[in-house]
N, C-alpha and C positions, 0 to 999 in steps of 0.2 A: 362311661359305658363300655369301654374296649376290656374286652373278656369274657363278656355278661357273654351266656349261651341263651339263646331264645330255641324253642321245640320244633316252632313254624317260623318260616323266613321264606318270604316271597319279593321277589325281582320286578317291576311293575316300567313295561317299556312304553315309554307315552309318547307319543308324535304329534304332527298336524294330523297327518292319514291322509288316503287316498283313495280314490272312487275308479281310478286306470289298475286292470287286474296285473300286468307285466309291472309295476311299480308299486303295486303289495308284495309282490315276489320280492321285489327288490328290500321291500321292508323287512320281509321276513329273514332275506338272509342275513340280517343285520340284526335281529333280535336271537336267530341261533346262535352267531356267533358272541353276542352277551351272555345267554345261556350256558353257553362252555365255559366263559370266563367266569362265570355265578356256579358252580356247579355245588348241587344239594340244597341251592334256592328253589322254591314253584317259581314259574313262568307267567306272567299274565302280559293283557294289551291295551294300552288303551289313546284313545284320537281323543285330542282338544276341539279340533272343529266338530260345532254340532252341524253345521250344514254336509259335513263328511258322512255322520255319523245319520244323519239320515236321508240321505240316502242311498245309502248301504243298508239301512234297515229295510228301505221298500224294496231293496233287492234281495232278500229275505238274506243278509248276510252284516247281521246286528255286530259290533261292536261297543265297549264299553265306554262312556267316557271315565275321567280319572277319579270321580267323584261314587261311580258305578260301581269301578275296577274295586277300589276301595270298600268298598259297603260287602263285593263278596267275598273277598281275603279275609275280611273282618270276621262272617258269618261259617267262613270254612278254621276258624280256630287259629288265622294266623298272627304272629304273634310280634314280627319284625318285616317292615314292608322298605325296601330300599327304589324310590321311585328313580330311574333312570331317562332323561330327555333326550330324546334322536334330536332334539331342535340343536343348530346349529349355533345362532345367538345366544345373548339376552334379551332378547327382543318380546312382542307383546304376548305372543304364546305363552312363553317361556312365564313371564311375571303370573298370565292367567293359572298358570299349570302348577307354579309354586302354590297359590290362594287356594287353590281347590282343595290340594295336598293338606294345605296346612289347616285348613278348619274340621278335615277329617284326623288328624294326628290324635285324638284326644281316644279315639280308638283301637290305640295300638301299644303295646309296648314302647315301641320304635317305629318312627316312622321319619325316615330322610332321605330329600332331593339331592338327586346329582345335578354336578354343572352340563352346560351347554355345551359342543365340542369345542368350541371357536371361544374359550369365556379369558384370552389372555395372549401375549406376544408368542410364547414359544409354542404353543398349538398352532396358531396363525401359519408361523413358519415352517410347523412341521406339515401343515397340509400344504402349502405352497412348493414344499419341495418335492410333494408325493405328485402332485399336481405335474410341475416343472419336468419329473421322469416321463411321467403318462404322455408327455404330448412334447417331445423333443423337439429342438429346436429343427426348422428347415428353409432352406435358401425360399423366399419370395411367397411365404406361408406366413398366419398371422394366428392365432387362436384366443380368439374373444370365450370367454365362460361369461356364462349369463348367470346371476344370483339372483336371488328376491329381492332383497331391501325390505326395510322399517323405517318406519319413522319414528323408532325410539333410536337413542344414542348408541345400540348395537350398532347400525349401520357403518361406523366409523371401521369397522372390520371389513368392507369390501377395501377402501382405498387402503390400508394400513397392507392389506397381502396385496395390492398392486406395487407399493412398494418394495414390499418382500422380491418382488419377481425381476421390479426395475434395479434394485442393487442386486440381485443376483446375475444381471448380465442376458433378462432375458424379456426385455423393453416389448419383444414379436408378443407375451401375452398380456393380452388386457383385461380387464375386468367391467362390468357393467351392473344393471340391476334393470328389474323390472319396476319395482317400485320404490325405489330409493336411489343413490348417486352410489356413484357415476350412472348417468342415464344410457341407452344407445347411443343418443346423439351424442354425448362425448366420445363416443367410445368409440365412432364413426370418425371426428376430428381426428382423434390421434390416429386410424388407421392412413387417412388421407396426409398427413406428413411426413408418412415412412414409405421413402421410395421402393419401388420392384414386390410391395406386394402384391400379389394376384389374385393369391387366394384364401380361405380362411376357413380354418376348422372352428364349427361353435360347438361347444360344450355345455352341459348344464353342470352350474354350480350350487348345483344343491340335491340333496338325499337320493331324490327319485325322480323318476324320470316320468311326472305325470302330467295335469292338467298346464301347468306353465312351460315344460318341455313340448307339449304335441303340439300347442298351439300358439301361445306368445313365439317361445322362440323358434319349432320347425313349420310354423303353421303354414296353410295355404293364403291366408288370407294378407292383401296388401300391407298389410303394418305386423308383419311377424319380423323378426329379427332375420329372418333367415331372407327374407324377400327384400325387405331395407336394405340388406348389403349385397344383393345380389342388383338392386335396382342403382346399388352406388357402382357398382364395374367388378365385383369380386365373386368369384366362382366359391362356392359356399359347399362346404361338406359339413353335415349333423350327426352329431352323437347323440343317438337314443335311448344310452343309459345312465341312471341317476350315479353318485358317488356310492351309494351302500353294494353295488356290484363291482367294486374294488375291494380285495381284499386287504390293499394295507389300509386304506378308510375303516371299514369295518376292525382290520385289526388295531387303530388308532384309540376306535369307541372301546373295544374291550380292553385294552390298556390301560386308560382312565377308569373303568371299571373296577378291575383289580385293585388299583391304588386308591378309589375311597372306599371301595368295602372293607377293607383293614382300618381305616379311621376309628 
């Protein structure tokens, strides 16, 4: 297919999505800067989660899913649909979002998914070191990122960038998950055998900064991450934005970008 000209060629950015307004923001600045990287592509949106998706519709602020997104690029004459994943893994999104994709493909000229940001060793590493700049090392400081987790075989990507961080000479960050391993409690262990630290930046390790940032990890409630380590002796500073408000992130996505839309 590399040459073929299609008339219509639309860009289809598919996420989990989110219901917190300051981390659509966040989304959104993540999908302009695909757009620039796409450029003379349409633009469309669309959330895997239907529980996202509605209820954002009872807030009268409807979103497509990918199977939606699809049905109206189809009906607007487009002719080549290049779906793009903000999901981080391969994880269970990711398999659902490919399925949807592909039982619509039969409507398109072209229709092909991109990978996940995290789908291989040197991505790993490249975000670990974009990571490793953002939050420099400091005497009796620790920086936990909190990620998701799966329970699909993606997960193997939280501890594989712990290690990226442990040979690079920078042990102070840890890694965790909310639903997957490393748990807190590990994550807690290892802070508790590294002498003189006091205090600890958390981070979210992942896209946006929404319903698992406000609450698992800054919440008020006794089992938030931020209260657990403040109840273990450590003075606790939160970061309340997601990674798509980094622009080398964002510039990481539209680089992969580039590089399969020439495939």
């Amino acid at each position: 297919m590399k040459g073929t000209i299609f008339m219509k060629q639309a860009l289809l950015a598919a996420g989990f999505g989110t219901t917190v307004p300051h981390a659509a923001q966040e989304l959104a600045a993540l999908e302009a800067a695909l757009a620039a990287a796409a450029p003379g592509w349409t633009m469309a949106r669309a959330y895997t989660s239907g529980m996202v998706r509605r209820i954002l519709a009872r807030q009268g602020q409807p979103v497509d899913s990918v199977a939606g997104a699809l049905s109206r690029l189809k009906a607007a004459g487009v002719e080549e649909v290049f779906v793009q994943p903000t999901h981080f893994l391969c994880g269970v999104e990711y398999d659902k979002l490919k399925a949807e994709a592909g039982a619509m493909a039969s409507g398109f000229a072209r229709l092909r998914v991109g990978r996940p940001l995290l789908d291989g060793t040197a991505a790993v590493r490249q975000l670990a070191g974009i990571l490793a700049g953002l939050y420099p090392a400091q005497e009796g400081q620790a920086v936990v990122l909190m990620g998701h987790g799966t329970t699909a075989g993606a997960n193997l990507v939280y501890p594989a960038m712990q290690a990226v961080f442990d040979l690079a000479g920078r042990p102070d960050i840890r890694v965790g998950t909310v639903e997957g391993w490393p748990t807190l409690a590990e994550v807690c262990g290892q802070l508790a055998v590294r002498p003189g630290v006091g205090r600890v930046k958390l981070a979210p390790l992942m896209l946006a900064a929404g319903d698992h940032v406000l609450n698992d990890m800054a919440g008020d409630g006794s089992d938030s991450w931020k209260n657990v380590l403040a109840a273990e002796g450590y003075q606790v500073e939160c970061v309340l934005h997601g990674l798509a408000a980094e622009q080398a992130v964002r510039q990481m996505y539209a680089d992969r970008l580039r590089e399969e839309l020439v495939d």
